[in-house]
N, C-alpha and C positions, 0 to 999 in steps of 0.2 A: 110427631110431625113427620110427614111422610116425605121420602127422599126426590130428589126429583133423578129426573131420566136423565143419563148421559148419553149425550150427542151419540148417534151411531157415527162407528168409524166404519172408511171405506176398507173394502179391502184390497192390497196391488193388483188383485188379477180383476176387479171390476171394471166392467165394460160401462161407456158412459157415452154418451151421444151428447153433445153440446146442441143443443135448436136454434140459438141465434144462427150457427154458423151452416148446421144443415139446408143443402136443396133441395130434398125429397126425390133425391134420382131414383130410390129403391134400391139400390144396391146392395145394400146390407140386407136388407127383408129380402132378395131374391138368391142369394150365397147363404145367408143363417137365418133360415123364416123360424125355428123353433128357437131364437135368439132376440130376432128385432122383427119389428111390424112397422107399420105406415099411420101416423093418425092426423086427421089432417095436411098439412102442410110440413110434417115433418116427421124423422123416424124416432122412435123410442127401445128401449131395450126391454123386453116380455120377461125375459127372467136369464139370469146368469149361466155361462156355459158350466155342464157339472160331467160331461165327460169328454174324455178325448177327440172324440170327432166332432165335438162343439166345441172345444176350444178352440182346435184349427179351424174350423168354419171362421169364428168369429176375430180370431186374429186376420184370416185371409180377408174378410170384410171392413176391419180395421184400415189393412193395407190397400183393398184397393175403393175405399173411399176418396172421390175426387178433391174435396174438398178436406180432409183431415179432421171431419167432424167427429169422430171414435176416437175414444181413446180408453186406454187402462192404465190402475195403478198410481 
């Protein structure tokens, strides 16, 4: 009988963008474009920061999201 998959867990420094809550200001895509993008109507996360100047990029983009759609952890 084959196992089944456990749930991936997140991990605390993942970057998450909530979409109900995002207004598609860009701002996060324009502070960490090799972080987040634009797709439609709202932003998304392209892949997790894996070095130090992406971290800071994407915490600074955290913070200065108007709306507090970012979040990590």
């Amino acid at each position: 009988m084959p196992k089944k998959a456990l749930p991936k867990k997140r991990s605390l420094s993942e970057y998450v963008i909530d979409s109900t809550t995002c207004i598609a200001c860009e701002t996060c895509a324009e502070i960490a474009p090799d972080n987040f993008a634009m797709k439609k109507k709202t932003a998304y996360v392209t892949r997790q920061p894996s070095t130090a100047s992406e971290r800071a990029a994407c915490k600074e983009a955290m913070e200065g999201c108007p709306v507090d759609a970012i979040s990590n952890g």
